[in-house]
C-alpha positions in Angstrom: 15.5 -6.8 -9.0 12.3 -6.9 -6.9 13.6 -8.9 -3.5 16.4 -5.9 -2.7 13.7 -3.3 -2.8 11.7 -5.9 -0.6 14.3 -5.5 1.7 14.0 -1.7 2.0 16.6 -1.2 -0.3 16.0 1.8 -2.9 19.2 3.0 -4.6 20.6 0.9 -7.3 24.2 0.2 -6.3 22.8 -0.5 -3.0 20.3 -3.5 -4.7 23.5 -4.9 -6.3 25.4 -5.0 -3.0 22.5 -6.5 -1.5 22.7 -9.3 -4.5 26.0 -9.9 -4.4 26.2 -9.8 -0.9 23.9 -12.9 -1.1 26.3 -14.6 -4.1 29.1 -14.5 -1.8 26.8 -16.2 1.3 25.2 -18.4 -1.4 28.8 -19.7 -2.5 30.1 -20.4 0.9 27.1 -22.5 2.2 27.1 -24.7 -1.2 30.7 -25.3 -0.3 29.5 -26.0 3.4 27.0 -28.6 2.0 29.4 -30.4 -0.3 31.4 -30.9 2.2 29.5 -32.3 5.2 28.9 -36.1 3.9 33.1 -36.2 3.5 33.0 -35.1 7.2 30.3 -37.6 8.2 31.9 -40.2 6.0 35.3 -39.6 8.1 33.6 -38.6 11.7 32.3 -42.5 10.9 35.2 -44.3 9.2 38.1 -42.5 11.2 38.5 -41.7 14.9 36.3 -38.4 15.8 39.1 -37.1 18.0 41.6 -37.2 14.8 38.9 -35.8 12.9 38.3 -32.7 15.6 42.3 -32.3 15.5 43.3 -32.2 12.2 40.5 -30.7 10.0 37.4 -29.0 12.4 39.9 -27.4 14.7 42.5 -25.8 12.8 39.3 -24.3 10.0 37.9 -22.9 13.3 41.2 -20.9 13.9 41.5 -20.0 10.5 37.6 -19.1 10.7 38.5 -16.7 13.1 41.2 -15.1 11.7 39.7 -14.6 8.7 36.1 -13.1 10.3 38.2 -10.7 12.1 40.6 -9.4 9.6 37.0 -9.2 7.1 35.3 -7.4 9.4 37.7 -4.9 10.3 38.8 -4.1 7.0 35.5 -4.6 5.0 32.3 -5.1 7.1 29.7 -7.5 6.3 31.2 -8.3 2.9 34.1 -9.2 4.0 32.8 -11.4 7.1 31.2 -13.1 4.1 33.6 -13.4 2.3 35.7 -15.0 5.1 32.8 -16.7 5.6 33.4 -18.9 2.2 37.0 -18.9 2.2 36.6 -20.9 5.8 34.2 -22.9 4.2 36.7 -23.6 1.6 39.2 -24.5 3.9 37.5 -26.8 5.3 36.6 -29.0 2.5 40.0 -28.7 1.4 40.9 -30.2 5.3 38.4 -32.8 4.8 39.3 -33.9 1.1 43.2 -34.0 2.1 42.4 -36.2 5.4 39.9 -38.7 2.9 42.6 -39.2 0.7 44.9 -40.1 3.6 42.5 -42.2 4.9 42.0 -44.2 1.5 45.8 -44.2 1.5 46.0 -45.6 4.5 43.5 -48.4 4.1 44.5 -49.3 1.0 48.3 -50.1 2.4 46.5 -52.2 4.7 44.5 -54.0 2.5 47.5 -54.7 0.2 49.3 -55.3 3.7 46.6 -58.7 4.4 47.0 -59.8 0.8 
């Protein structure tokens, strides 16, 4: 309990908003990070533009919606919040286009044979 009081931060419930504030940001960005070599692996592997279209694209209008509707309602918890569930949705984007893509090669490999 010695970085919230760091921060200014003096009353108790106030410290552990301030630490689980920093859960929820903590969360989102490791599901950020294990997402990002599926996205390179794809942004290489598969056309870019299909890539932009299908996965980064529709997380950035769900991004949105979910920032606003968190902020309005909740503040800075719930822009973090949002903040992970985007994050979320976007490695659940990228996972569902890699297994089409392994699909898809794999009928064409079987295809050659």
């Amino acid at each position: 309990l010695w970085i919230g009081p760091f921060f200014g931060l003096k009353d108790e419930t106030r410290v552990w908003d301030f630490y689980y504030l920093g859960l929820v940001i903590s969360s989102g960005v490791l599901v950020l990070n294990l997402s990002r070599p599926l996205s390179t692996y794809l942004l290489i592997k598969t056309s870019p533009s299909k890539v932009m279209t299908q996965v980064f694209i529709p997380s950035a209008i769900v991004a949105s919606m979910l920032y606003a509707i968190g902020s309005i309602y909740f503040g800075i918890l719930g822009c973090a919040v949002g903040a992970a569930l985007a994050y979320t949705f976007l490695g659940v984007m990228l996972g569902i286009k890699f297994i089409k893509y392994r699909k898809d090669s794999m009928l064409n490999f079987m295809e050659r044979s």
